[in-house]
GUZA-366879 format. One line per 10 residues: their letters; for each residue y, x, z of N, C-alpha, C, O. Coordinates in Angstrom, 2 decimals. Each point is the difference from the previous one (the first is absolute). Example, Ala and Ser with C-alpha at 12.3 -4.5 7.8 and 13.67 -1.06 7.14 Angstrom:
2
as = -5.69/13.19/7.80/1.19/-0.89/0.00/1.20/0.90/0.00/-0.02/1.04/0.66; 1.07/-1.39/-1.38/1.19/0.82/0.06/1.09/-0.77/0.73/1.11/0.51/0.17
! end
This chain:
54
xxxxxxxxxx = 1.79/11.65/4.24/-0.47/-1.26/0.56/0.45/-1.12/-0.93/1.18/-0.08/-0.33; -2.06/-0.76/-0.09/0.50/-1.08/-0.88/0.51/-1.10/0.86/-0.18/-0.27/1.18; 1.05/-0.42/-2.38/0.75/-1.47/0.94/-0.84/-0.74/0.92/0.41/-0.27/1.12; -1.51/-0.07/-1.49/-0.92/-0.51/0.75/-0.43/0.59/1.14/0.06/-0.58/1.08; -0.50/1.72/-1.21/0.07/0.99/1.48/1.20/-0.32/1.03/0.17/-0.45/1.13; 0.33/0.79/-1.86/1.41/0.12/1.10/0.20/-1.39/0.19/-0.75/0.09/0.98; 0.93/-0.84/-0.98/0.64/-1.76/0.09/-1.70/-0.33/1.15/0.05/-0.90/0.85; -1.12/1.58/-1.00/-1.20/-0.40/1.24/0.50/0.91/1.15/-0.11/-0.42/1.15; 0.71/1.77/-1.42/0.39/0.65/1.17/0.86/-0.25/0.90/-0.03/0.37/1.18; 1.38/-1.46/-2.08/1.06/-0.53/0.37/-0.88/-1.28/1.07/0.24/-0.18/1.19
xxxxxxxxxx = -0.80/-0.23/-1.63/-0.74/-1.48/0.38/-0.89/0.39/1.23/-0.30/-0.83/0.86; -0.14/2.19/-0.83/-0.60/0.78/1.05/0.70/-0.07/0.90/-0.22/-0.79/0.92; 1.21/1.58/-0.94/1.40/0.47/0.89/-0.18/-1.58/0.92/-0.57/-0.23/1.07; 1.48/-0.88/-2.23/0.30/-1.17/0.57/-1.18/-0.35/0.78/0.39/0.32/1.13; -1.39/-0.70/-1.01/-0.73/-0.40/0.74/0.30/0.78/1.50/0.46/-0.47/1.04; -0.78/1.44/-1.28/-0.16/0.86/1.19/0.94/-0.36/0.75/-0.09/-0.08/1.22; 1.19/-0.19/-1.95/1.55/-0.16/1.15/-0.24/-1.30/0.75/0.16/-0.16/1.21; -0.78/-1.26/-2.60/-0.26/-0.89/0.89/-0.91/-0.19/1.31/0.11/-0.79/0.93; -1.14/1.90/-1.22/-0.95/-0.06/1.17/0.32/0.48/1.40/-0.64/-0.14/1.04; 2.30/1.00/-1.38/0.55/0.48/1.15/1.04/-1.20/0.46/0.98/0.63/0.43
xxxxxxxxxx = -0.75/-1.78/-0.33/0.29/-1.30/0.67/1.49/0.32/-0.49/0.61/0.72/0.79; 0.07/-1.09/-1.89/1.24/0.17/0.02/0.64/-0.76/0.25/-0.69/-1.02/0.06; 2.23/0.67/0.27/0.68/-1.32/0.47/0.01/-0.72/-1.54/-0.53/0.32/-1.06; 1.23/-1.24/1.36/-0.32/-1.16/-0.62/1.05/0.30/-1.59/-0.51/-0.30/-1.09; 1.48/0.69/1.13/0.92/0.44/-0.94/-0.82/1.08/-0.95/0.10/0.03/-1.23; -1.07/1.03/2.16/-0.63/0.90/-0.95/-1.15/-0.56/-0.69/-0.32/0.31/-1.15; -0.42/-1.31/2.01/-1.17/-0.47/-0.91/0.61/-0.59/-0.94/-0.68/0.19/-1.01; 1.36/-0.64/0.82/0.98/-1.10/-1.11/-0.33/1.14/-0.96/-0.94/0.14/-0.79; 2.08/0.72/1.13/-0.14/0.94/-1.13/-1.35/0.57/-0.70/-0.41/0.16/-1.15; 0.07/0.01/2.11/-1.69/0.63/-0.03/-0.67/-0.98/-1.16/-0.59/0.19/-1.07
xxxxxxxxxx = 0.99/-1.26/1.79/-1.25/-0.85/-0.74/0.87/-0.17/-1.70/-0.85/-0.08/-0.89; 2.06/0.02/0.45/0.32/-0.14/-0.96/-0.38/0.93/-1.11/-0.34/-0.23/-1.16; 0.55/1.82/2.11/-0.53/1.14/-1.06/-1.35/-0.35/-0.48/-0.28/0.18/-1.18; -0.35/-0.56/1.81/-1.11/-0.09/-0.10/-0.73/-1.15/-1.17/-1.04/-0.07/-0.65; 1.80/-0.42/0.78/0.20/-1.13/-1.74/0.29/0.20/-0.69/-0.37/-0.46/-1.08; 1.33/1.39/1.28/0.89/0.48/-1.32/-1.45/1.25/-0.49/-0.48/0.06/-1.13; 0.25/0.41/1.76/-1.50/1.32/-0.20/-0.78/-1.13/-0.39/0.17/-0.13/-1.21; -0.86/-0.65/1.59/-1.15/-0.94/-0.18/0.32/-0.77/-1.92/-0.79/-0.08/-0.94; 2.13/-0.32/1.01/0.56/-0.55/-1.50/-0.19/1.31/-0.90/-0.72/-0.04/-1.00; 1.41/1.24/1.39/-0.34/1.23/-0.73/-1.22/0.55/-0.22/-0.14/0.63/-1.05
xxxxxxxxxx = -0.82/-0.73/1.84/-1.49/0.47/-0.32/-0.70/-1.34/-0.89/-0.84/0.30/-0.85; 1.15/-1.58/1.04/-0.43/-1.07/-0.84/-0.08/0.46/-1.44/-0.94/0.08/-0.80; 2.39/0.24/0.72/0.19/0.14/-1.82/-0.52/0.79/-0.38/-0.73/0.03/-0.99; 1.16/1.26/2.14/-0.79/1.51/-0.75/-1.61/0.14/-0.19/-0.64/0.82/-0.65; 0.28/-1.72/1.32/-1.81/0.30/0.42/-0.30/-1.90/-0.12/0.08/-0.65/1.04; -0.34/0.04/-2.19/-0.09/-1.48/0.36/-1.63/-0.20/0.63/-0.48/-0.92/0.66; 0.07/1.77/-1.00/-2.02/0.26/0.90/0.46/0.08/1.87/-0.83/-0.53/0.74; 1.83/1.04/-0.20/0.38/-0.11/1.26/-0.17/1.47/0.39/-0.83/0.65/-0.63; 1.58/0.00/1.68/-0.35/1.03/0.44/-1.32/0.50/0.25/-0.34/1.07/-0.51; -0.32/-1.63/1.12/-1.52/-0.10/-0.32/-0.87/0.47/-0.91/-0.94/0.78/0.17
xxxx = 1.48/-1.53/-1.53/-1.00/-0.17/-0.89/0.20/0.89/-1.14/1.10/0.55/-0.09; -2.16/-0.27/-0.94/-0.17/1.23/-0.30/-0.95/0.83/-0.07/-0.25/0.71/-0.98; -0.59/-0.77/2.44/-0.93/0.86/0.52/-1.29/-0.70/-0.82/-0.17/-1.14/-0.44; -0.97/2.84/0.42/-1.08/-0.97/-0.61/-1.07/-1.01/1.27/-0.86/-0.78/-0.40
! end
């Protein structure tokens, strides 16, 4: 699985947890990983996770 794979699966995961209503301390967290993944897929992929496709 390349970095990019894995850092959307990670970003997968996270969502899912947010959609399960977490308290307020976990979305914190939640939402930080989730920047820190979003800053990491920026650099690695500057076209966006997205982009790419024909």
């Amino acid at each position: 699985m390349s970095t990019v794979q894995n850092l959307l699966a990670q970003k997968q995961q996270l969502v899912e947890r947010l959609e399960s209503d977490p308290g307020p301390n976990e979305r914190e967290e939640i939402e930080r990983l989730l920047a820190k993944i979003e800053t990491a897929l920026s650099l690695l992929d500057p076209d966006g996770p997205a982009g790419g496709g024909d």
